[in-house]
C-alpha positions as MATLAB code, in Angstrom:
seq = 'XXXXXXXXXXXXXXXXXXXXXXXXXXXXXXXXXXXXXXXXXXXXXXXXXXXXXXXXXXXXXXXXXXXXXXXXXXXXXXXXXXXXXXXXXXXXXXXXXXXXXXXXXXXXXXXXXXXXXXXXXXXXXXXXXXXXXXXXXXXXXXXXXXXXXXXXXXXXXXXXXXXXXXXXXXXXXXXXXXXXXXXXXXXXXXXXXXXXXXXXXXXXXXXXXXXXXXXXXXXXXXXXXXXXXXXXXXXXXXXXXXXXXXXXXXXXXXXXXXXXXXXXXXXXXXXXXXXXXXXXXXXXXXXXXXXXXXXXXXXXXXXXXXXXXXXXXXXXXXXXXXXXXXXXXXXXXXXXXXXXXXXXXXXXXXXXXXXXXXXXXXXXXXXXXXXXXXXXXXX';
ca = [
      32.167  -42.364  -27.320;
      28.866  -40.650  -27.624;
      27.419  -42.411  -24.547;
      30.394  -40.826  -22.575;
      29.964  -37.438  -23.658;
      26.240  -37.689  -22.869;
      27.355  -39.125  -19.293;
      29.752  -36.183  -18.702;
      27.865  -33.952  -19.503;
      24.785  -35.091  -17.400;
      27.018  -34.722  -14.557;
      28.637  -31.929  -15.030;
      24.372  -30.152  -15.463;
      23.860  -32.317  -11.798;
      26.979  -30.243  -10.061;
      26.132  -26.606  -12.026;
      22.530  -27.017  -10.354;
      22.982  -25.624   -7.158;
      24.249  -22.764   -8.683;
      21.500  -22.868  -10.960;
      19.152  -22.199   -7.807;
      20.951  -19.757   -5.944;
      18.894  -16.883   -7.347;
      15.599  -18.206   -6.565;
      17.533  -18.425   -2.968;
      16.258  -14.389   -2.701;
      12.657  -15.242   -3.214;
      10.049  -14.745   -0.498;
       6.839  -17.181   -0.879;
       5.094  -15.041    1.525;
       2.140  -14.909   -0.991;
       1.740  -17.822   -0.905;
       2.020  -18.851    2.829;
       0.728  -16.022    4.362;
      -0.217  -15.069    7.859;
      -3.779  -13.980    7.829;
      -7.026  -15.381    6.730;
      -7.344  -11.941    4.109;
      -4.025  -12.877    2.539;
      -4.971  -16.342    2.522;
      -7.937  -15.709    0.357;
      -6.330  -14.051   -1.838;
      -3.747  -16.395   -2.236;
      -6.377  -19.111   -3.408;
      -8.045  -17.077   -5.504;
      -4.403  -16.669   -7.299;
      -4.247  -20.379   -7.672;
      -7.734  -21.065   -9.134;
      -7.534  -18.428  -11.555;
      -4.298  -19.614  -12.147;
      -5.612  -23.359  -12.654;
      -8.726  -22.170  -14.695;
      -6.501  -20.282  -17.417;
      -3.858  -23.267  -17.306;
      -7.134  -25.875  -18.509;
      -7.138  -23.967  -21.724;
      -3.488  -23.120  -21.954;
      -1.647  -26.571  -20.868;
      -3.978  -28.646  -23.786;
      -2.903  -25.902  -26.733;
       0.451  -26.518  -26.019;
       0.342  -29.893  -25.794;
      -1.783  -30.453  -29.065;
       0.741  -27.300  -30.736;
       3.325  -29.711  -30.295;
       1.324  -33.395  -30.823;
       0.041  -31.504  -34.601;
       3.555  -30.358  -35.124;
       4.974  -34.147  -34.670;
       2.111  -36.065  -36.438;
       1.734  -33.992  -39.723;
       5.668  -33.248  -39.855;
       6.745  -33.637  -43.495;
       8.389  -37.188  -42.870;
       5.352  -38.786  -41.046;
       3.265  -39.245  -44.039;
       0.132  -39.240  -42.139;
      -2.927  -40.800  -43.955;
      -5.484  -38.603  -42.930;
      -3.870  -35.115  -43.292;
      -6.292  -32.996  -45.706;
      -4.679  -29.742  -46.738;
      -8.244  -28.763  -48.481;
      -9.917  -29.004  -44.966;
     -11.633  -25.839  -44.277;
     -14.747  -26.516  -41.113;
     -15.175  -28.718  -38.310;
     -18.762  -27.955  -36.377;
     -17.125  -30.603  -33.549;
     -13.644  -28.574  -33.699;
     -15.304  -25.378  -33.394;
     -17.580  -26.179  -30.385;
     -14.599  -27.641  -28.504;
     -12.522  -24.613  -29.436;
     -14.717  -21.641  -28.255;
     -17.026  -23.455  -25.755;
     -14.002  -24.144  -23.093;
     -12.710  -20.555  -22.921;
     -16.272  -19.223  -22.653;
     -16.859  -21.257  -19.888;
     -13.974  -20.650  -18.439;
     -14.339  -16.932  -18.749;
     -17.394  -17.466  -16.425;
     -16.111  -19.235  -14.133;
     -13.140  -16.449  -13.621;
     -16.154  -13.939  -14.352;
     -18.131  -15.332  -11.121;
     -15.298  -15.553   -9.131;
     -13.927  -12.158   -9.945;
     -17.395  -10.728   -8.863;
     -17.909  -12.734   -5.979;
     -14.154  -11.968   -4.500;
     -14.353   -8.294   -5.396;
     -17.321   -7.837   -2.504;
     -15.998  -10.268    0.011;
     -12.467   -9.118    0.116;
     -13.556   -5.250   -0.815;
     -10.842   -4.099    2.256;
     -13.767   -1.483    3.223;
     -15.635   -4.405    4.175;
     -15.588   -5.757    8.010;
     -14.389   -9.384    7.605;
     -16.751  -11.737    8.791;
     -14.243  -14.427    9.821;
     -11.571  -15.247   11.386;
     -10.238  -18.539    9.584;
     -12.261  -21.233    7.641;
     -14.054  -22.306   10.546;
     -14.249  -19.269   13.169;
     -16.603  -16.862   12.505;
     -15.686  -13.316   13.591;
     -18.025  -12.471   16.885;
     -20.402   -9.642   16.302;
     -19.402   -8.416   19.991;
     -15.506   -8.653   19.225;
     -13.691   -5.759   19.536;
     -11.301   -4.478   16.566;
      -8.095   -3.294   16.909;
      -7.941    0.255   15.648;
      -4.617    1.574   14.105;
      -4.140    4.881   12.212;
      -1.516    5.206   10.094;
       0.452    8.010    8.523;
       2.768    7.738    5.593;
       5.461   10.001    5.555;
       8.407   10.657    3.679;
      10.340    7.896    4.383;
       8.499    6.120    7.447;
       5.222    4.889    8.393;
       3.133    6.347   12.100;
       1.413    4.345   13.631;
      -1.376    5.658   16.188;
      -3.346    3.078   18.431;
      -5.953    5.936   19.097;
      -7.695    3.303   21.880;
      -4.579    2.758   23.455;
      -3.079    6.279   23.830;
       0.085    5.091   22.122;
       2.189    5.381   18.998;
       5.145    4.087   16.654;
       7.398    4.829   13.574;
       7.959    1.618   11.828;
       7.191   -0.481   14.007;
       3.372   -2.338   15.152;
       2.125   -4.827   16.658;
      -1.342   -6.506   16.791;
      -3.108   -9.697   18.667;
      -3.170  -12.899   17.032;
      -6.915  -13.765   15.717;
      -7.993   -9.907   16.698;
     -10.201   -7.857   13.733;
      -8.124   -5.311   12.765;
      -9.537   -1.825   11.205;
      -6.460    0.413    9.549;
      -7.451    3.798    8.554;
      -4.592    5.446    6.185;
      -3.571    8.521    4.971;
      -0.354   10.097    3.922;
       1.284   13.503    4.991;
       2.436   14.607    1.393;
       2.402   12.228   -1.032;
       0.622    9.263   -2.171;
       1.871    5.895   -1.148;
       0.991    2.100   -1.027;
       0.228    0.320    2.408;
       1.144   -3.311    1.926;
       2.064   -6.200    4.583;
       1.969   -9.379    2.409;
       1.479  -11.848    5.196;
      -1.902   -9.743    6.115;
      -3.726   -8.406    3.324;
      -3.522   -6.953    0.044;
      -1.846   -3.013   -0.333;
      -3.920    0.123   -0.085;
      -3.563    3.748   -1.134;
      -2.403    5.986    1.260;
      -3.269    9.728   -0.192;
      -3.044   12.828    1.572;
      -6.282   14.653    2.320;
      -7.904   11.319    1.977;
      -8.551    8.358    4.147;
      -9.013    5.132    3.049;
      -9.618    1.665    5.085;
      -8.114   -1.771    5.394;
      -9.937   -5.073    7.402;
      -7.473   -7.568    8.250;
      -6.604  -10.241   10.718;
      -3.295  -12.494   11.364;
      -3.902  -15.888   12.590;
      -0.364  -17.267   14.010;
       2.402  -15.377   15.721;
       5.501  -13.961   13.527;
       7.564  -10.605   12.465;
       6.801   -9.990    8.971;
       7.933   -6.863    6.546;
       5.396   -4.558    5.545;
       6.368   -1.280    2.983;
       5.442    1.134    0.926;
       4.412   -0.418   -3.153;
       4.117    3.161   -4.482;
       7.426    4.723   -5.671;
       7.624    8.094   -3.813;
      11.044    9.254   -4.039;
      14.344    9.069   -3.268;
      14.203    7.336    0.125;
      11.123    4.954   -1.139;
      13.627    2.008   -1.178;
      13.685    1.949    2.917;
      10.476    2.868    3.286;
       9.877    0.116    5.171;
       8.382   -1.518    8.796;
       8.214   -4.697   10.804;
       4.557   -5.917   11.970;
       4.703   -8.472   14.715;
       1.461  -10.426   15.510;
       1.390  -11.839   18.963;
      -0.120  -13.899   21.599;
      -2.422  -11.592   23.738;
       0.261  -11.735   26.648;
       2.716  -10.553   24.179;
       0.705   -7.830   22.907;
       0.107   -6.632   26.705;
       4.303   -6.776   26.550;
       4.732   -4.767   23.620;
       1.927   -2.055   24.997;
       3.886   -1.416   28.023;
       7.042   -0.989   26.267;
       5.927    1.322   24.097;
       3.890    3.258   27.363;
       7.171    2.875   28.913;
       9.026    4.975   26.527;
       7.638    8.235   28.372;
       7.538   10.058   25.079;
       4.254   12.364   23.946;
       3.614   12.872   20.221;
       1.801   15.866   20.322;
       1.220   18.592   17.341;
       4.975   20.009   17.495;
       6.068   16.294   17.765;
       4.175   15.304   14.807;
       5.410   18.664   12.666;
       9.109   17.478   13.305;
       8.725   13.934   12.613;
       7.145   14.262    8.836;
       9.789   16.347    7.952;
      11.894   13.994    4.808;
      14.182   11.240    6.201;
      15.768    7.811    5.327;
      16.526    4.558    7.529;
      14.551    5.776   11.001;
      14.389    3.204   13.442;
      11.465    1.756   15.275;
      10.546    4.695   17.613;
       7.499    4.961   20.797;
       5.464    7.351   21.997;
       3.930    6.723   25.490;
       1.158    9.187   24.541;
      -0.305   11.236   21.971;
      -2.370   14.250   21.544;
      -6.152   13.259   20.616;
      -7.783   13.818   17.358;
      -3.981   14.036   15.778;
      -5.107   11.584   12.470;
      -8.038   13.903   12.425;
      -5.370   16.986   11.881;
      -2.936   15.137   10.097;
      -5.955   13.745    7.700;
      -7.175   17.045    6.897;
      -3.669   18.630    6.748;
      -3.985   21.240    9.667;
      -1.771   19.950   12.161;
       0.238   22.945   12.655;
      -0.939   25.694   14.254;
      -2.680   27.882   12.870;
      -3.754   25.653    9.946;
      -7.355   25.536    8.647;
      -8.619   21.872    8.306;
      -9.735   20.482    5.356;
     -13.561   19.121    6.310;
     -13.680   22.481    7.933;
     -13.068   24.335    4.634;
     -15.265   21.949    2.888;
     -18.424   22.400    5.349;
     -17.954   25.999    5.094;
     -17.872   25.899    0.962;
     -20.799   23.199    0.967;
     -23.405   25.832    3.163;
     -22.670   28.277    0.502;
     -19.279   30.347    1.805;
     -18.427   32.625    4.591;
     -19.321   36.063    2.787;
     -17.462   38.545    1.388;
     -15.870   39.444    4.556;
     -13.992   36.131    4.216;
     -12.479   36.950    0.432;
      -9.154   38.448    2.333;
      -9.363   35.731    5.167;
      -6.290   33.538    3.506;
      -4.489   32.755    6.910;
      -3.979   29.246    7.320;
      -4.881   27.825    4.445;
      -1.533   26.633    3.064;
      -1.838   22.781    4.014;
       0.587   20.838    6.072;
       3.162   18.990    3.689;
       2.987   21.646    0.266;
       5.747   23.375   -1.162;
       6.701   26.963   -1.332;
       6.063   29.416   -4.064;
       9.455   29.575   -4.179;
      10.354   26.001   -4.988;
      11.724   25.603   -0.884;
      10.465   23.138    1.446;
      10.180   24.248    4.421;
      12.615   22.221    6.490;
      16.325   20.764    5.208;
      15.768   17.131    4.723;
      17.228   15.127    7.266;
      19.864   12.228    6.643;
      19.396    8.400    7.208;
      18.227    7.559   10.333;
      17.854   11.047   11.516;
      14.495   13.114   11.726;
      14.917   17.067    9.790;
      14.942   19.874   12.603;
      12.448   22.829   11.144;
      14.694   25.469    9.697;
      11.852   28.246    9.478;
       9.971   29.261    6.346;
      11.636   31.094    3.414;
      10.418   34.606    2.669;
       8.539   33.117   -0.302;
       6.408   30.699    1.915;
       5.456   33.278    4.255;
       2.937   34.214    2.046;
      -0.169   32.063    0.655;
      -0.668   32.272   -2.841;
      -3.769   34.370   -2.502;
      -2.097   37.061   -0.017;
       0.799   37.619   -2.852;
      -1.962   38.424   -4.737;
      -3.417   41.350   -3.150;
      -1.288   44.196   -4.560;
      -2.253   45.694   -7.859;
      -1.852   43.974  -10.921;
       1.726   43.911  -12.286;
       2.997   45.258   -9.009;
       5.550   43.441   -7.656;
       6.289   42.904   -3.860;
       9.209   42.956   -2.251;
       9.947   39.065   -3.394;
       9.437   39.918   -6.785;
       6.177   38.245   -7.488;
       3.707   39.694   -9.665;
      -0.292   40.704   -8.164;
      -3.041   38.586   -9.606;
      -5.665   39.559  -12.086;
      -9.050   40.143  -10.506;
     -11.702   38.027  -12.380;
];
């Protein structure tokens, strides 16, 4: 009778495993079969740390159960000394393995830091192709906004919204920034995620070494249409690329500075969108947050502060200092955010964001203006 119960109920475990698997049915091993030799390295240097810490964790467990078994209370084992108190043997096995295994991860950790530092060139292509000091790298700018990703192929004269494209075994150099808020570039298949952070630029080295169309998105929650923040990278035969180009070309439209000022406006769900041409040195406006008119850059500001100021004169000269992508006084943005799929039209400035900070603060103070807000103290 008990045999039959245990045969029962063996099958019935055998049929509830599928089920038992569905949810690991969701699971992308992209990690760990990436794309590009970046990813790649990173992947093994998951799996030997992960080895290294399982020598010293697999034997505890094993020996946490073997002392449990051998001095249980109906065992009787001969040799079991409660009064036992040292072991010189014992105690070199039990602290010499993790030491050395703590250097091993330690030399590792240091080694991988400065060959996969993503400011760093990469040197290779794969295992066995060097990178050629005379190869040319792909150059792609990108923008996060609120909720897309620009892309700006500065050599190329083109650009896309969710949506790039890059040669198989071709360097390629991102530079990133963000329009408003900080974000998280990541494609799993070709490197590890950066920081995109507005006013800043930071740099990613990467390569992809066999054709696909992998997912690439934003791993820094940054509001309410982060979810879809999303983009498709294809990497593609050199014919292919030349393909994709000339679609893009094809598309006949210009991103220039007005172009750029309606597409960072807030919006969900866009889909993949080209622009035959864009305006030159736009990354360099939308780095240092002056692309619309009028705007003062950023490095601009900064040269002028660094040689010591502009004078006195300049103390009133607040025009164009409010940076692309802040918020009013007020509390307003700007522009109405726009719905899924759909880019926000500008809807003009409220009264309150008409005025820079400093210029509200010219009147007397505790005289109000005609918005209500209070002058500034002098210091």
């Amino acid at each position: 009778m008990t045999v039959r119960r245990f045969l029962d109920r063996s099958a019935f475990l055998r049929r509830l495993s599928p089920a038992l698997l569905l949810p690991l049915g969701g699971c992308d091993w992209i990690l760990m079969n990436p794309a590009g030799d970046v990813a790649l390295q990173q992947r093994n240097l998951i799996l030997i740390s992960t080895a290294l810490m399982l020598l010293i964790i697999l034997p505890v467990m094993a020996m946490t159960v073997w002392f449990a078994w051998r001095y249980r209370e109906k065992a009787q084992a001969k040799d079991h000394d409660p009064d036992w108190d040292h072991s010189t043997t014992l105690e070199l096995l039990i602290w010499s393995a993790p030491l050395l295994i703590i250097i091993a991860l330690g030399a590792i950790t240091w080694t991988s830091t400065h060959l996969l530092d993503p400011y760093r060139p990469i040197e290779r292509i794969d295992h066995e192709r060097k990178v050629d000091p005379a190869a040319k790298r792909l150059q792609v700018e990108v923008v996060a906004m609120d909720w897309k990703w620009l892309f700006i192929y500065p050599e190329l004269g083109i650009a896309t919204v969710n949506e790039m494209a890059a040669p198989v075994d071709q360097p390629i150099e991102f530079k990133i920034t963000s329009s408003s808020i900080m974000n998280s570039f990541f494609v799993p298949a070709l490197a590890g995620q950066i920081y995109a952070m507005p006013g800043m630029q930071t740099v990613l080295h990467a390569v992809a070494n066999k054709p696909g169309n992998f997912e690439g998105f934003s791993a820094n929650y940054s509001g309410a249409g982060f979810s879809n923040m999303r983009f498709r990278f294809h990497a593609l035969d050199k014919a292919g690329f030349d393909q994709w180009v000339a679609k893009v070309k094809a598309s006949g439209a210009s991103l220039d500075r007005a172009a750029y000022v309606k597409l960072e406006q807030p919006s969900e769900k866009v889909p993949p969108i080209y622009f035959g041409s864009v305006e030159p040195h736009l990354f360099h406006a939308a780095l240092n947050m002056c692309v619309q008119p009028g705007k003062k850059c950023m490095d601009a500001v900064m040269m002028t502060d660094a040689r010591g100021g502009a004078g006195k004169e300049s103390a009133r000269d607040t025009e164009g200092l409010r940076h692309d992508g802040t918020i009013d006084v007020g509390g307003f943005h700007p522009v109405e955010p726009g719905r899924a799929g759909e880019i926000a039209q500008p809807a003009g400035m409220t009264p309150a964001a008409e005025k820079t900070p400093a210029e509200q603060g010219h009147q007397a103070p505790h005289q109000q203006d005609q918005d209500g807000h209070e002058g500034h103290h002098g210091m």
